[in-house]
C-alpha positions in Angstrom: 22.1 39.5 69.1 20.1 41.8 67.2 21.0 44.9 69.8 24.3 44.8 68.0 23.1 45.6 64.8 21.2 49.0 66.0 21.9 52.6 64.6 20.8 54.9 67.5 18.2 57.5 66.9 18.5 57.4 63.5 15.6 58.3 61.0 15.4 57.5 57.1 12.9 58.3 54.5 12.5 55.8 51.5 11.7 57.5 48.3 11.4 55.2 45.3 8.5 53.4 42.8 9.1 49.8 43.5 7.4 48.5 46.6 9.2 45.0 46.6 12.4 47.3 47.3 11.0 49.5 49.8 9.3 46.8 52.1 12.6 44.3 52.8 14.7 47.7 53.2 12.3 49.2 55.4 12.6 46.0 57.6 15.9 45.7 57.5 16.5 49.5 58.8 14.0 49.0 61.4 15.5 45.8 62.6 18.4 48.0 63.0 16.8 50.7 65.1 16.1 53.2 62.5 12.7 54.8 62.0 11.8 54.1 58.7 8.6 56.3 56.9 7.6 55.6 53.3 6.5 57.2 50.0 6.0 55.4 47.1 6.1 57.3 44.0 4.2 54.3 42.0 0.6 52.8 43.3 -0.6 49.3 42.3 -3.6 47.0 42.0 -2.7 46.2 45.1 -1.0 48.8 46.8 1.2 47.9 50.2 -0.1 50.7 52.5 2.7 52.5 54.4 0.7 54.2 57.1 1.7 58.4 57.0 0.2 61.4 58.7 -2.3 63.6 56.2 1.0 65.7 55.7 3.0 63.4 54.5 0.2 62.2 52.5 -0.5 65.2 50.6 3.2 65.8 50.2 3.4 62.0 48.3 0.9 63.0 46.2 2.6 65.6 45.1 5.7 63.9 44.3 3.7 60.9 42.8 2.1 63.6 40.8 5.7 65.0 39.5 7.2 61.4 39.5 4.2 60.7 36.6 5.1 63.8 34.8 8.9 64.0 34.9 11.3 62.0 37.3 10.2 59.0 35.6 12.7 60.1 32.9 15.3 60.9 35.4 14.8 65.0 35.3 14.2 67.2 38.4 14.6 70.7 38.4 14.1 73.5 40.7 10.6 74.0 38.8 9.8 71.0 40.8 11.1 72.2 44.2 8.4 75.5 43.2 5.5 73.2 42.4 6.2 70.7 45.4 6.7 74.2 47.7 3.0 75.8 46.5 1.2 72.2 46.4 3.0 71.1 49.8 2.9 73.5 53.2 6.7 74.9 53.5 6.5 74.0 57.5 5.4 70.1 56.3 8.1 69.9 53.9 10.8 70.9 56.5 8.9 68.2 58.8 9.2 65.6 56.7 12.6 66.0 54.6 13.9 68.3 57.8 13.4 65.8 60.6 15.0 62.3 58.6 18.6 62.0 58.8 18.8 59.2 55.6 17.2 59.3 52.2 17.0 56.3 50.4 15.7 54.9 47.0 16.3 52.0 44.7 13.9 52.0 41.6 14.6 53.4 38.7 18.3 54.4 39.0 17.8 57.7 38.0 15.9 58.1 41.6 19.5 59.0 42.5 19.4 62.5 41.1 16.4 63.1 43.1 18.0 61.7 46.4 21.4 63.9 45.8 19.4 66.8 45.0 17.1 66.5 48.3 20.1 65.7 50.2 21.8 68.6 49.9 18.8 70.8 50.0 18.1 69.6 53.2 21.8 68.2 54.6 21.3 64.9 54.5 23.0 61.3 53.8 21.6 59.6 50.9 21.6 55.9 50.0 21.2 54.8 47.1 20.7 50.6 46.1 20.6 49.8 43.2 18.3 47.3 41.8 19.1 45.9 38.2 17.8 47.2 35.1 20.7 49.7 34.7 20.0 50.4 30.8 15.7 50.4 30.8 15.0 53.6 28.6 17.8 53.5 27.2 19.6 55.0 29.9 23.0 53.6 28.8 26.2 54.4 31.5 28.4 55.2 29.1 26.3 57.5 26.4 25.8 61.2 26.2 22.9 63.6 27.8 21.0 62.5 30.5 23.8 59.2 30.9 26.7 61.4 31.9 24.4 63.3 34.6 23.6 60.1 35.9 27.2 58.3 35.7 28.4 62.0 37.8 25.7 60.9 40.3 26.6 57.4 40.7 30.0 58.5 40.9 29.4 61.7 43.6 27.7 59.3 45.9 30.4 56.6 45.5 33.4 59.1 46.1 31.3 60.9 48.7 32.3 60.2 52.5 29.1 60.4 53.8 26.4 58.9 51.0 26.5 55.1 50.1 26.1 53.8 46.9 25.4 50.1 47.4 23.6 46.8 45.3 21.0 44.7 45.9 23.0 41.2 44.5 26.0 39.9 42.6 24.9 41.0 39.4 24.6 44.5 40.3 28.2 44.8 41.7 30.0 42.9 39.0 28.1 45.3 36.6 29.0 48.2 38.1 32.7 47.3 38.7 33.0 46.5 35.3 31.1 49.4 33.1 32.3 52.2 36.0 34.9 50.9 37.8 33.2 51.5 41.1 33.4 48.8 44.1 29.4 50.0 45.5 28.0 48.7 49.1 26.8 45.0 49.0 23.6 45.8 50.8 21.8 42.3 48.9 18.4 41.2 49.1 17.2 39.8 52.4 13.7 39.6 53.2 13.3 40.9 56.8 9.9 42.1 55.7 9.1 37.9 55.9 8.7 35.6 58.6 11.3 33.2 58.9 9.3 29.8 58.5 10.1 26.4 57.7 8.4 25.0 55.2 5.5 22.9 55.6 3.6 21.6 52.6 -0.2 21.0 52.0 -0.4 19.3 48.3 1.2 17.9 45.4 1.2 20.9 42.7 4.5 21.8 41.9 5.2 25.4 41.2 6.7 26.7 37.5 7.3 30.3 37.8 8.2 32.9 37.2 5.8 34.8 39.1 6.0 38.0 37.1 7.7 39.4 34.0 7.3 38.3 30.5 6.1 34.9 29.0 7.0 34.1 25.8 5.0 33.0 23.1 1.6 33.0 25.6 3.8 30.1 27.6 6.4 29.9 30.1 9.1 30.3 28.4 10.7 28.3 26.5 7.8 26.0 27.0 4.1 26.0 25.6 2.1 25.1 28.9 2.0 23.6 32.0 0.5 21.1 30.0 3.7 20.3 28.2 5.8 19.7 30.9 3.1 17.2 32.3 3.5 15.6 29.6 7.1 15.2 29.6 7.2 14.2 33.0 4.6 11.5 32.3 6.7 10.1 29.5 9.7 10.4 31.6 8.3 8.1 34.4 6.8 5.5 32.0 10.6 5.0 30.4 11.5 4.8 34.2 9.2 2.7 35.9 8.6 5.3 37.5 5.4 6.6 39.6 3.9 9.7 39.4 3.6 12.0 42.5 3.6 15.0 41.2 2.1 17.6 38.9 3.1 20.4 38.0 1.0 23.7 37.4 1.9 27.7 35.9 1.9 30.4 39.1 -0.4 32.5 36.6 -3.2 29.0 35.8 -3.5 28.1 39.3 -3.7 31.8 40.9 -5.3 35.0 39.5 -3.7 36.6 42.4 -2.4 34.9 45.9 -0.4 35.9 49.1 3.0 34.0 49.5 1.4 31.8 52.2 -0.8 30.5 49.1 2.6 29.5 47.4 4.0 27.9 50.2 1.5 25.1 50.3 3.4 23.5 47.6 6.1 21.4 48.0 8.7 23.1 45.4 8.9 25.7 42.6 10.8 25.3 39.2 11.9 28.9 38.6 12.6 29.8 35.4 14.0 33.2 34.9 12.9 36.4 33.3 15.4 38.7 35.0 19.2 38.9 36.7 17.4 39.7 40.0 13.9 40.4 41.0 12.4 40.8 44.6 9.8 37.4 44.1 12.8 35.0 43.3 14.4 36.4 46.8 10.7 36.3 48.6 10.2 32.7 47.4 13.6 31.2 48.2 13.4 33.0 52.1 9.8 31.0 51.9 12.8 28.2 51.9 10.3 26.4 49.2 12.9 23.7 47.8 13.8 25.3 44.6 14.9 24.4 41.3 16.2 26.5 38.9 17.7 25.8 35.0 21.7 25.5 34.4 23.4 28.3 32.8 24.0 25.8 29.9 20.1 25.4 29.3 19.6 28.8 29.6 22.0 29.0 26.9 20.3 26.7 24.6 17.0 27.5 24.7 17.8 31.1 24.6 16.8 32.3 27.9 19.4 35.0 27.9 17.9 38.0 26.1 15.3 38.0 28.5 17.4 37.3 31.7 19.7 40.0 30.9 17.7 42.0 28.3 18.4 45.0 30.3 22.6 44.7 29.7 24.6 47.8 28.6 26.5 47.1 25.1 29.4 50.1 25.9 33.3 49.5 26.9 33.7 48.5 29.7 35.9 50.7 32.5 40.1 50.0 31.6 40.5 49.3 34.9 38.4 46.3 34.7 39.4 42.6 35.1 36.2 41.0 33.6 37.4 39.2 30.9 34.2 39.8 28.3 31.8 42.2 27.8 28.1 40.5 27.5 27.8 40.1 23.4 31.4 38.8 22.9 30.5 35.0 22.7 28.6 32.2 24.2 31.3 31.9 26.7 30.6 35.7 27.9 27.0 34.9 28.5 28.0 32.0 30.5 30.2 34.4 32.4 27.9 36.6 32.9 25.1 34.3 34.2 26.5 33.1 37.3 26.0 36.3 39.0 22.2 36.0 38.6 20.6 36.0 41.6 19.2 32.1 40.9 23.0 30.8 41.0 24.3 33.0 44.0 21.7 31.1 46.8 24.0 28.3 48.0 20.9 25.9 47.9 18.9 25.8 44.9 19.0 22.8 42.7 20.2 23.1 39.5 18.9 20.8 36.7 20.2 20.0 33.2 17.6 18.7 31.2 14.0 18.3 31.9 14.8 14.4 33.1 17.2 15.8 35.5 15.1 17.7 36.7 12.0 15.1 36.8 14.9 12.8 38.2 15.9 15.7 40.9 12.3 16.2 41.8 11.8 12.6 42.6 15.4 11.1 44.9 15.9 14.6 46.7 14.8 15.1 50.3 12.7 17.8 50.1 12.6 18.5 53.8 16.2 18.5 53.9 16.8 20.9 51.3 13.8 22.7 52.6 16.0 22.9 56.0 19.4 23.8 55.0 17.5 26.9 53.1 16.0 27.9 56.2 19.6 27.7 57.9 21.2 29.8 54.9 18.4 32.0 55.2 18.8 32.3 58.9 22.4 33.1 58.2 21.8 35.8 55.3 19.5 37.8 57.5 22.1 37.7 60.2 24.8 38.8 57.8 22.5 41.1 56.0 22.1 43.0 59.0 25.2 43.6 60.1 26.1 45.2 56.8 23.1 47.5 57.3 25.0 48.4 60.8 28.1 49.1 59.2 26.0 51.3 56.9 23.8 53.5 59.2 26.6 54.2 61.7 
């Protein structure tokens, strides 16, 4: 029952730059009785409004304004805490920062030093979840500078009894365990922000992501077009006997921009992946669209991996570690590394070896019943995803 997963008059404030992040954790927390406000340090096209009091407003301006200026780079100094104090009434600062019991961020890292810092200004429990993309600016874990204040942070809120550092997926946590030697929180990916839905196809377009992130060469990477894989697939059912009853069309062709629902109309999705982990891989498998993803040995021979994990640290690794490679050792380490991607964790998506498996895939699966034993794992995670937020937030 979801009674049992409440935290009783509890209060956190989510402080990060990656909406994706906030909006499933935000769920999740309120799902499990905890008032949950919102300030987003990064606005977009298409911003997600978190609805605030004028206060709180002109307070995450402020912080948006310093986030622009200097925590982007992981710095934040009592010069801040000045400019924040003279831009920001005193009284609506204690409000806001005074009256939440958690602080929690995800995106970029470094958010962590902001979170500690704020935490023990103000006496509170900080959570941080980390996301992926450990190294981006070359914020290494194992370097000098600004990579030793932020290793001390990761390792003051692991060693801490009262603040949680945690990961959003498998990838996360082996990285972690292996560069610091640090067992985090699994707090993974569910998307409570999301109704539950099974899926219920209107057309015949099948879905090539990925939805975001780089495309190589002006394609989708490794391929040209959508175009090309039409082609292959036609050629593919000629040699077969086979008939047509698909297509298949590029997220980006088919919609300059879209709501999931949009995506959902189709009757699967052929990710192929630009990161480890990324919130619209989790948001379109909990759409429990049947889903097919590449193997680990295509990815390897079409060179997938430098964008996949383009964000990997190249330091020793902690010498208490029992991962047997580091990720430039070999062909085999890549492999290793891999199957902690968020794409090979789900327990349901259909992996294909070569385009014709894949054509061949697409055309002898049920796609209602894998369509159905996602929304059952789904079901599942969510259940299990909330309990661990229990265990957390009591």
């Amino acid at each position: 029952m979801i009674a049992d997963y409440h935290a009783v008059n509890k209060r956190a404030l989510i402080m990060d730059a990656h909406v994706g992040c906030q909006l499933w954790q935000k769920a999740a927390m309120e799902k499990s009785g905890v008032a949950t406000t919102v300030l987003t340090f990064r606005t977009r096209r298409k911003p997600v409004v978190f609805p605030l009091t004028s206060a709180e407003k002109k307070i995450q301006g402020t912080m948006q304004w310093l986030w622009k200026h200097t925590w982007r780079r992981g710095s934040w100094s009592k010069t801040d805490s000045v400019l924040l104090s003279l831009a920001c009434n005193t009284r609506d600062l204690t409000e806001l920062f005074g009256t939440h019991d958690i602080f929690v961020g995800s995106y970029p890292p470094t958010i962590g030093r902001l979170l500690l810092d704020l935490g023990r200004r103000y006496h509170k429990r900080v959570i941080l979840n980390l996301a992926n993309r450990f190294t981006q600016k070359k914020l290494f874990l194992g370097g000098g500078g600004v990579s030793n204040t932020f290793t001390g942070i990761l390792r003051a809120l692991h060693e801490s009894p009262e603040h949680t550092l945690a990961v959003m997926g498998e990838y996360d946590y082996q990285y972690i365990r292996h560069y610091l030697g640090m067992e985090p929180v699994k707090l993974y990916t569910s998307c409570h922000h999301l109704p539950l839905r099974r899926h219920t196809p209107t057309c015949d377009t099948v879905l090539v992501g990925p939805s975001g992130g780089p495309v190589s060469r002006g394609g989708i990477a490794p391929f040209r077009s959508a175009e090309e894989i039409n082609d292959l697939y036609a050629r593919w059912c000629t040699r077969n006997g086979t008939r047509k009853t698909v297509t298949f069309g590029h997220i980006r062709d088919l919609y300059a921009s879209y709501e999931l629902e949009d995506l959902a109309k189709h009757p699967a999705i052929v990710i192929l992946p630009y990161s480890a982990y990324s919130i619209s891989m989790a948001e379109l498998y909990e759409m429990n669209i049947p889903f097919f993803v590449p193997s680990v040995d295509w990815m390897l021979q079409h060179q997938m991996p430098s964008e996949v994990m383009a964000h990997r640290y190249e330091g020793p690794p902690h010498p208490n570690s029992r991962i047997p490679y580091g990720f430039h050792d070999s062909k085999q380490a890549m492999a290793y590394w891999l199957r902690f991607c968020y794409v090979y964790q789900v327990e349901h998506a259909m992996v294909w070896d070569s385009t014709d498996d894949l054509f061949r895939k697409l055309t002898e699966v049920n796609l209602q019943n894998l369509s159905e034993n996602m929304y059952r794992e789904n079901k599942a995670r969510r259940e299990a995803s909330l309990r661990r937020w229990a265990e957390v937030l009591q």
